[in-house]
C-alpha positions in Angstrom: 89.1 108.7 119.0 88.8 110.8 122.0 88.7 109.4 125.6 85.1 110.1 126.8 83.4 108.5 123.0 85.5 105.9 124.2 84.1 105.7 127.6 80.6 105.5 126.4 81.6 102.4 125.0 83.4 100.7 128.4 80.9 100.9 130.9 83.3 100.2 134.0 87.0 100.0 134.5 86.7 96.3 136.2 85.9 94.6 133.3 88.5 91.5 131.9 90.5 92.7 129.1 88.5 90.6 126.4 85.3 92.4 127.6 87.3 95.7 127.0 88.7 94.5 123.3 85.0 93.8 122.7 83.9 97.1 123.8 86.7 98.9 122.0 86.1 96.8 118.7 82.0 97.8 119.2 83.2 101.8 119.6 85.2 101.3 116.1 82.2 99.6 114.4 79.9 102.5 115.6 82.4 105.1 114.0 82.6 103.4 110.9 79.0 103.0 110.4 78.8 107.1 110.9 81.4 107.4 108.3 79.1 104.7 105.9 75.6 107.2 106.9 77.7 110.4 106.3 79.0 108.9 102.4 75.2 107.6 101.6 73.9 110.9 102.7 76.3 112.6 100.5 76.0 110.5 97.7 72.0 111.2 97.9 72.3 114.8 98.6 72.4 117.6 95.8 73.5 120.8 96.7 71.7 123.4 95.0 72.6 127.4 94.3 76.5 126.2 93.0 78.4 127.7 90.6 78.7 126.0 87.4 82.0 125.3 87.2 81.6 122.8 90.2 79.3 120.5 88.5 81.9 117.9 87.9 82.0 117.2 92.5 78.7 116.2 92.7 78.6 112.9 93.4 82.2 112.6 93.5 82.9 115.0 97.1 81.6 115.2 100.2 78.9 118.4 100.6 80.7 119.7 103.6 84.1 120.3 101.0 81.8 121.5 98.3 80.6 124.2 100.9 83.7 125.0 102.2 85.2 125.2 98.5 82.0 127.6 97.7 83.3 129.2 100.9 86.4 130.2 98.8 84.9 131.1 95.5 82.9 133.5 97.2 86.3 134.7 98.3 88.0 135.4 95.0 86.2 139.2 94.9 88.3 139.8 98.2 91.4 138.9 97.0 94.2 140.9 97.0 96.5 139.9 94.0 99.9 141.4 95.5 99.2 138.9 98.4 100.9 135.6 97.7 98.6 132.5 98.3 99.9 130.6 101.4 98.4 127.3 100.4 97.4 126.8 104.0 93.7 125.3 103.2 94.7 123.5 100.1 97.8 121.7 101.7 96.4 121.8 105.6 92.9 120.5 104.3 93.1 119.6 101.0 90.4 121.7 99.4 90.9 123.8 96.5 91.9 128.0 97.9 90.5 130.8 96.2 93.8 131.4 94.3 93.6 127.6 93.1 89.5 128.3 91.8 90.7 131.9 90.5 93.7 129.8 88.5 90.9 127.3 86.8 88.3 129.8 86.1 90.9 132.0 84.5 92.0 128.9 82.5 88.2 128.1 81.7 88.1 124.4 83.2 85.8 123.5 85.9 87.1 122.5 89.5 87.3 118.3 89.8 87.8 115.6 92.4 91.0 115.4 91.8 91.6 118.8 92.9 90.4 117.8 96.3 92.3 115.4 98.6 91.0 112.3 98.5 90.1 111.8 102.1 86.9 114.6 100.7 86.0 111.7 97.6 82.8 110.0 98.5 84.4 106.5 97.2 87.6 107.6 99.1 88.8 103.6 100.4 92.8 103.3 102.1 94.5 100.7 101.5 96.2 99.2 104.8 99.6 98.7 103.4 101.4 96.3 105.3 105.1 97.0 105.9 108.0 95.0 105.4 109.1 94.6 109.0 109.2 90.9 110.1 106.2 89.2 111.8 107.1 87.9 115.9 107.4 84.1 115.8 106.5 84.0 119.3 106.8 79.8 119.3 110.4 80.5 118.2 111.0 82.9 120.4 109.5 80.7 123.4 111.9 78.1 122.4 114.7 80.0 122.9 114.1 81.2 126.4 113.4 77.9 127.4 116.8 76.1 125.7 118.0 79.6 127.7 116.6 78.4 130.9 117.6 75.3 130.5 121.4 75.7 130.8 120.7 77.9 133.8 121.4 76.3 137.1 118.2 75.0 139.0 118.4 77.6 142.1 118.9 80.5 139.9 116.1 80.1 137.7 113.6 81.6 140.7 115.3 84.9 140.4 115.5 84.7 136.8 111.3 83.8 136.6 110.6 86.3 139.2 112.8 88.7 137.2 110.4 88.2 133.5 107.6 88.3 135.9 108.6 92.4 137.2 109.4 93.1 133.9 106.3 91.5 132.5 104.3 93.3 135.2 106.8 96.7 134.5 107.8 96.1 137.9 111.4 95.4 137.7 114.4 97.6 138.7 117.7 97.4 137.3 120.9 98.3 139.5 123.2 101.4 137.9 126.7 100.7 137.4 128.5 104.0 137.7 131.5 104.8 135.8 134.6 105.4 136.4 135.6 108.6 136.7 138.7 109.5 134.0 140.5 107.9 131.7 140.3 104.0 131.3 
């Protein structure tokens, strides 16, 4: 998301930080429901003027790939077949190149969804995968800074709160040890 769709969202810079999830969380909604317009116009839209053999996307691909993919058929009457194909759109994008259209044609099959990426398919859904790392028990972890705290001796655990509170805060400074100069 880019800074100033964000800021249309947080009207002021004073606000709590529950205000500002709110805000943020209402910014992400408002995205997603563009995404949800943009797939139900697609899915209602027919392109017309196409060539045949990209009968099989409709319905299945966004227009704007469709076009661009039209883009690159047009393109094949161009091409210059001593020129290798640098598979920039097709890996960079993930829409079929005019050597990739020329290949089918040539082979007498039709372009399909799956020659697109599937970020372009109009039912296109990620999965959030979650990953194997372990989840913060933050009671746990409590605990232990407190059985910590509690061996500490009583007029050293100021400096030691005041210390988590600068580091909380990202205020703290740490003292430099410097080496010793040759070997130990």
């Amino acid at each position: 998301m880019r800074t100033a769709y964000l800021k249309t969202f947080v009207k002021n810079a004073t606000g709590d930080l529950l205000s500002v999830f709110h805000s943020l969380a209402h910014a992400v909604d408002a995205q997603l429901n563009a995404v949800h317009e943009s797939i139900g116009s697609d899915t209602v839209k027919t392109l017309v003027s196409f060539p045949k053999s990209f009968i099989l996307l409709l319905g299945k691909v966004s227009s704007f790939s469709i076009k661009e993919a039209i883009n690159q058929f047009k393109q094949i009457l161009k091409l210059d077949p001593t020129k290798p194909c640098s598979q920039t759109l097709t890996k960079g994008i993930g829409i079929p190149c005019a050597h990739r259209i020329l290949e089918l044609l040539e082979d007498g099959s039709h372009l399909t969804p799956e020659d697109f990426h599937p970020q372009w398919h109009l039912r296109y859904n990620p999965k959030f995968v979650k990953t194997d790392e372990p989840e913060l028990d933050l009671d746990a972890e409590m605990k232990k800074i407190t059985l910590s705290l509690g061996h500490e001796e009583p007029e050293q655990l100021a400096t030691i709160i005041n210390q988590i509170h600068q580091i909380v805060a990202g205020t703290n400074t740490m003292s430099r040890q410097i080496p010793k100069v040759g070997h130990p």
